[in-house]
Structure formats: C-alpha cells, structure tokens
C-alpha positions in Angstrom: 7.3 3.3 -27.1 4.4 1.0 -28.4 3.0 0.8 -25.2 2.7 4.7 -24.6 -0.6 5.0 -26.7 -2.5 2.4 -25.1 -1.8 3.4 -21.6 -2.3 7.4 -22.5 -5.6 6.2 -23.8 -6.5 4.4 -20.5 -6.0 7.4 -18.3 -7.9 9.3 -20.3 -10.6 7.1 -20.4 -10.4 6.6 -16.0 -10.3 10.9 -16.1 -13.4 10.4 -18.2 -15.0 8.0 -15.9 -13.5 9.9 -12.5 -15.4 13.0 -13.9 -18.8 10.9 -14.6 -18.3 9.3 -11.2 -18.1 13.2 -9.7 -21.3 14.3 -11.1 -23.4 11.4 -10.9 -26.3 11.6 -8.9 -25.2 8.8 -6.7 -26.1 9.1 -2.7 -23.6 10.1 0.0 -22.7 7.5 2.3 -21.9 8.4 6.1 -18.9 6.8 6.9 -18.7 4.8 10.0 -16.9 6.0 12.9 -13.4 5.0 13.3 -12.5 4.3 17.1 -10.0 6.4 18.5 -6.4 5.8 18.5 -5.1 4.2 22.3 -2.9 7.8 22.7 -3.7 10.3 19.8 -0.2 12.0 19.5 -1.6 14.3 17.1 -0.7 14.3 13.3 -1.0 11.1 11.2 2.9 11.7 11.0 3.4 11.1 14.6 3.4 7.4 14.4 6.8 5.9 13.4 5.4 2.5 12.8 3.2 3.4 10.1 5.9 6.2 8.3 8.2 3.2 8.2 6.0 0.9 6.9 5.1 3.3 4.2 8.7 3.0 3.5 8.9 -0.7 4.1 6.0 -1.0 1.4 7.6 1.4 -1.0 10.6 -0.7 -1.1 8.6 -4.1 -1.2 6.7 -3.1 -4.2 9.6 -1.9 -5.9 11.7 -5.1 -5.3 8.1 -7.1 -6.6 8.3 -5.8 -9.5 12.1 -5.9 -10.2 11.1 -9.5 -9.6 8.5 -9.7 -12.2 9.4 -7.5 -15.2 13.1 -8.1 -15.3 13.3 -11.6 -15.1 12.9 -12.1 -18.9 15.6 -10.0 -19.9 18.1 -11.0 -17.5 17.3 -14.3 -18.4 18.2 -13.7 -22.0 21.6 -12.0 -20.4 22.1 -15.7 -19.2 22.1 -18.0 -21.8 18.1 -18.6 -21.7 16.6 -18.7 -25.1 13.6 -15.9 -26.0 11.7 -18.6 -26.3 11.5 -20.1 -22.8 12.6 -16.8 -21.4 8.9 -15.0 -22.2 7.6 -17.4 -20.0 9.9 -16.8 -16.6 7.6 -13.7 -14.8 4.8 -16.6 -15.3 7.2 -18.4 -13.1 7.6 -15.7 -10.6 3.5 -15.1 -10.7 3.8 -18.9 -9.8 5.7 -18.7 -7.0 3.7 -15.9 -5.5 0.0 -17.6 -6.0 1.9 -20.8 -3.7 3.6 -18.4 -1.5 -0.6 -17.0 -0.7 -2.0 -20.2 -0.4 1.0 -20.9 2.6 0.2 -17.9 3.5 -3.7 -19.0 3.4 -2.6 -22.1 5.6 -0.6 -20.7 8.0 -1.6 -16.8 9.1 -2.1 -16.7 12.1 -3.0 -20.8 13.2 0.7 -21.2 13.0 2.7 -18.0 12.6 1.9 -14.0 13.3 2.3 -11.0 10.3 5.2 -10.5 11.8 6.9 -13.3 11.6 5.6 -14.3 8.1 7.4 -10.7 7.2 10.8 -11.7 9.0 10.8 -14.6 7.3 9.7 -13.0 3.6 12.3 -10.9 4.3 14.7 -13.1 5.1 13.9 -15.3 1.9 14.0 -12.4 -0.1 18.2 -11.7 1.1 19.2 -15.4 0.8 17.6 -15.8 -2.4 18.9 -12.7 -4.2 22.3 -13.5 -2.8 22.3 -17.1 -4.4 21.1 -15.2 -7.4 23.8 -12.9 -7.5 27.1 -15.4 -7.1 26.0 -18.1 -9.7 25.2 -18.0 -13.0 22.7 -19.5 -15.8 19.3 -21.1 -15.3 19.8 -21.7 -11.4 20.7 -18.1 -10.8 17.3 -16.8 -13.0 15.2 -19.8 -11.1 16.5 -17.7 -7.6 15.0 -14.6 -9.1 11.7 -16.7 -10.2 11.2 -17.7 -6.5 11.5 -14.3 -5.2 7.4 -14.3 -6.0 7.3 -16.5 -3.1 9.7 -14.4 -0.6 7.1 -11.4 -2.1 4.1 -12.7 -1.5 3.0 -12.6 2.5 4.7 -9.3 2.4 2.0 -6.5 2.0 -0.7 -8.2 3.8 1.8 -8.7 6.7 2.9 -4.6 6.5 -0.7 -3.3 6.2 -1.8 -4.6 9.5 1.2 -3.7 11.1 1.3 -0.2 9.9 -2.0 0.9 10.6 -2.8 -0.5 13.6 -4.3 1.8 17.0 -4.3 4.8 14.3 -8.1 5.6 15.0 -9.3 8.3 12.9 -6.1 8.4 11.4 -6.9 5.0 9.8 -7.9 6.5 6.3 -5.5 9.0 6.2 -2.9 6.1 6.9 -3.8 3.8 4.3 -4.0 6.2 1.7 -0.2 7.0 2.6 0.1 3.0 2.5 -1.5 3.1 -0.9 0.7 6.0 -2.5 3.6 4.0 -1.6 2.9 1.8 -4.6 5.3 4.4 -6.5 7.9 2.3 -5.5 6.8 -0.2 -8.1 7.4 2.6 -10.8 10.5 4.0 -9.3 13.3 1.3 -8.4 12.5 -0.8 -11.6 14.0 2.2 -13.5 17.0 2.5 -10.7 17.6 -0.8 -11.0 17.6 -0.2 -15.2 20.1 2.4 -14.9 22.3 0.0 -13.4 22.0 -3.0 -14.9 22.7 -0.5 -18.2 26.3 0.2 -16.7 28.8 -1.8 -18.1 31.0 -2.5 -15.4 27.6 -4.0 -13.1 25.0 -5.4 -15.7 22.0 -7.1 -15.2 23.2 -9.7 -12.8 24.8 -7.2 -10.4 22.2 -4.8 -10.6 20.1 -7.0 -8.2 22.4 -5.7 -5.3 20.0 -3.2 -5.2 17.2 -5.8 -3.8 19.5 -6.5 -0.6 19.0 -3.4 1.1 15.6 -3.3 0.5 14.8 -6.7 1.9 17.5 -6.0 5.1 15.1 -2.7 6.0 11.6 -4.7 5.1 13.6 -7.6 7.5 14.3 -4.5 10.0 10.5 -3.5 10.2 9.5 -6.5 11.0 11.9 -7.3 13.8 11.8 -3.6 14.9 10.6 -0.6 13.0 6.8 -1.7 13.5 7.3 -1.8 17.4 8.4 2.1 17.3 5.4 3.8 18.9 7.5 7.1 19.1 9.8 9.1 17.4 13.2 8.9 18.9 13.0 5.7 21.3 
C-alpha cells in the first residue's frame, strides 16, 4: 500500500502535464505519408500477423515482468537470504542488458527477427522448465536468466507485426503499445497462483510455458499468416 501514494501522485502530475501539453501553443506538425499497404484488406483488424503479435507481445511482457518482480520473493521461498535475495531482479536486468548487446552483434549480420524470436522463445521454455524441476539457488539463477531469453523479443515482434500495414502503421503500433497490459495483468495471475497452497511460487511459473510455446508459435508461424483462415 506504501507505494499507492507515490504513484497516484504521478498520474496526476502526467494528467497535469497531458492538459498543459493540450493547450500549449505548440505548432502542428504534418505527418509524413505512410506508403500503402502491398493489398489493403480493409480494417487494421484484417491482418492476422499483427493481431497475433499483439498477442504474442501481451504475453511477452507479461512473462518479463514475472521475470523481474518475482524473482526476489521466490527466491526467499527457496532458501535465499533477504539479503542477497533484493539483489536477484538486478540479476535478471543483467541478463537482459547481455542478451541486447548479442542481440546488437548479431541482428541481422548473422540471424533474422525471426529467428532471434524462435530462439528467445525457445530459451524462454527450456529455462522455466529447468526452473520448475529443481530447487534452491540453481532453480532462481534459471529464472535470473530468463532476462536474456526476454530480451531480443519485442524488437523481434515489432517488426514482424507491423510490417506492409501502410496507413495502418500508426494504428498498428498503438495496438502493439496497448499490449503492454500484459505486464500489469499476468504478474497478478501468476500471484493468485503462487498464493494457492497446493502450487506455490515454484509451480506457479507453469504459467510462463504457454506463453513462451505461443511467442515460439508466432515466430515459426503466426507472423507468416497474411489472412484470416489460411
């Protein structure tokens, strides 16, 4: 509850400034012409590949940030002292600044988006699985490293999802950008279940599998749909 005020007191503040920002005298800028899509289907909701990967980053945000802020606590769960265990989402942060410099290195000289996604992806499943059928420091070390499975992720979706959308692009990424929820969303799923006596903290990660399988799927599939139904 201590952290209600402060945040209260920041949105107010950014309605404040969102209001100044309105009725500024600042100029209008002309956008620039987006080109058009190769086949407008119509509706910004006709293209599968970027619905899914709406979906894809939903889930991918969701499982970062599982990543991130529940690492302390499950390492307490697991024998880690509070002292060294308010240090482990540094660890994860860790992970993910190495995962962007590979990233840096490698996209594209030596590997497309979406391969760098299959292979997040993939990283993502092998390393929550570790996680979940040992126990102790190894098994919170698995959920540490999932910052590098995270990391190539959203710049590997965005690209994907809004590519050939024309003047659908801004409409696009703005549905890209609202799927950020997922961050605030599966966090509290996973809460619930970690909360449930017969699962707990360690067997609440299950809930990362599925997520990675249909960010895996995207890649390999999903981002190639360029119609509904086929």
């Amino acid at each position: 509850m201590r952290v209600v005020f402060p945040y209260a007191a920041m949105a107010l503040t950014l309605v404040v400034l969102g209001v100044m920002v309105r009725y500024s005298p600042l100029p209008e800028i002309e956008p620039e012409e987006a080109p058009e899509a190769e086949e407008d289907k119509g509706g910004v909701m006709s293209y599968p590949y970027l619905v899914l990967g709406v979906v894809a980053l939903f889930l991918y945000v969701g499982v970062e940030v599982i990543a991130g802020d529940t690492i302390g606590l499950y390492g307490q769960s697991q024998g880690i002292p509070l002292d060294e265990a308010k240090h482990l989402t540094s660890y994860t942060l860790a992970a993910m600044v190495l995962g962007y410099i590979l990233g840096i290195v490698t996209i594209p000289r030596l590997i497309d988006q979406g391969m760098a996604l299959t292979l997040s992806a993939a990283t993502g499943i092998i390393l929550s699985l570790i996680a979940l059928s040992i126990d102790g420091k190894p098994s919170v070390m698995c959920i540490a490293l999932l910052g590098f499975a995270n990391a190539l992720v959203w710049p590997a979706i965005w690209p994907l999802a809004i590519r050939g959308l024309g003047k659908h692009t801004r409409t696009g990424s703005a549905l890209l950008i609202m799927a950020i929820s997922g961050g605030a969303l599966l966090p509290i799923l996973y809460g619930r279940l970690s909360d449930i006596s017969t699962i707990g903290p360690q067997q609440a990660y299950w809930i990362l599998i599925p997520c990675y399988l249909f960010i895996g799927w995207y890649a390999l599939a999903g981002s190639k749909r360029n119609a509904w139904g086929r």
